[in-house]
Phi, psi and omega in degrees: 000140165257135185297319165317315190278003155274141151336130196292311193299297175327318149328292222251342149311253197006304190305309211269356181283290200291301175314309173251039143272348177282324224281323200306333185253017168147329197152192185270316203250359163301317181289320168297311183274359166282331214270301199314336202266294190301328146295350186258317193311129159321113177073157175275116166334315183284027180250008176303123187306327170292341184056065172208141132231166209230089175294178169313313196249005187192173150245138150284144140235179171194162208285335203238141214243132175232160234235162242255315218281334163281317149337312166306311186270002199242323186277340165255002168248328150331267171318304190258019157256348168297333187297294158250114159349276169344347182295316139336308194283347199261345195293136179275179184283351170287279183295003163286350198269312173290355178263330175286294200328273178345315192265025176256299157343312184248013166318305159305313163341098175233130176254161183240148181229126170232111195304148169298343183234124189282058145240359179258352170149202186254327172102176175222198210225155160202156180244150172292291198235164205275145199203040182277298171255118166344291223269354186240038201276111173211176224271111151009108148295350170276313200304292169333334176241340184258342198236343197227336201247167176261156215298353179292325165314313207265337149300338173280318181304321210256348182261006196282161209202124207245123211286036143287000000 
């Protein structure tokens, strides 16, 4: 996904979102060596057996232990509702029940990013998928620029400047 190609006000969330879970660990560039540590890690970090991982400047952890195969599927329903919006709804009734089964699965799931020094901030919290609204449950956008998009995104996100 490209941040040019959202809507301005979805920008302009994004920004204010996204600046202050960087500010909660430290800063802009705390935040960026959280997203950069995660891409260079071997294996996807949340598959770690500890429900941990341990970056330059912080830790993640999260409450729940998640599985090779749900990652994998959570990560191809990604890529293919960026593609088609439609993509739920276009789902034959098999994979639609495995693809609800996952988002039922990581619904719980919450992770937390904490700087190694609480004097650089408190750190925040986040869920993979968003359940804000019952009738729409669809996958995090925070989860999404920090486990999935590339660090350009969340530069663009943290730089962005709202034509008002």
């Amino acid at each position: 996904m490209n941040f040019n190609h959202l809507d301005s006000q979805t920008k302009k969330e994004l920004h204010e979102e996204v600046l202050e879970n960087a500010n909660s660990l430290g800063g802009m560039n705390f935040f960026l060596q959280l997203i950069e540590d995660i891409k260079k890690a071997k294996g996807h970090p949340l598959l770690n057996k500890s429900n941990a991982f341990h970056y330059g400047k912080g830790k993640v952890s999260w409450n729940k232990d998640i599985y090779k195969d749900t990652l994998v599927l959570l990560h191809d329903t990604i890529k293919k509702s960026e593609k088609d919006e439609n993509y739920f709804d276009e789902l034959k009734p098999k994979h639609q029940k495995i693809t609800t089964n996952m988002m039922k699965a990581l619904k719980p799931i919450y992770i937390q990013v904490a700087p190694k020094d609480s004097n650089e901030g408190e750190g925040f919290e986040l869920n993979i998928i968003d359940a804000s609204n019952p009738d729409d449950i669809k996958i995090s956008m925070m989860y999404r620029i920090i486990f999935f998009y590339n660090t350009d995104f969340a530069k663009d996100a943290m730089t962005y400047k709202s034509e008002d």
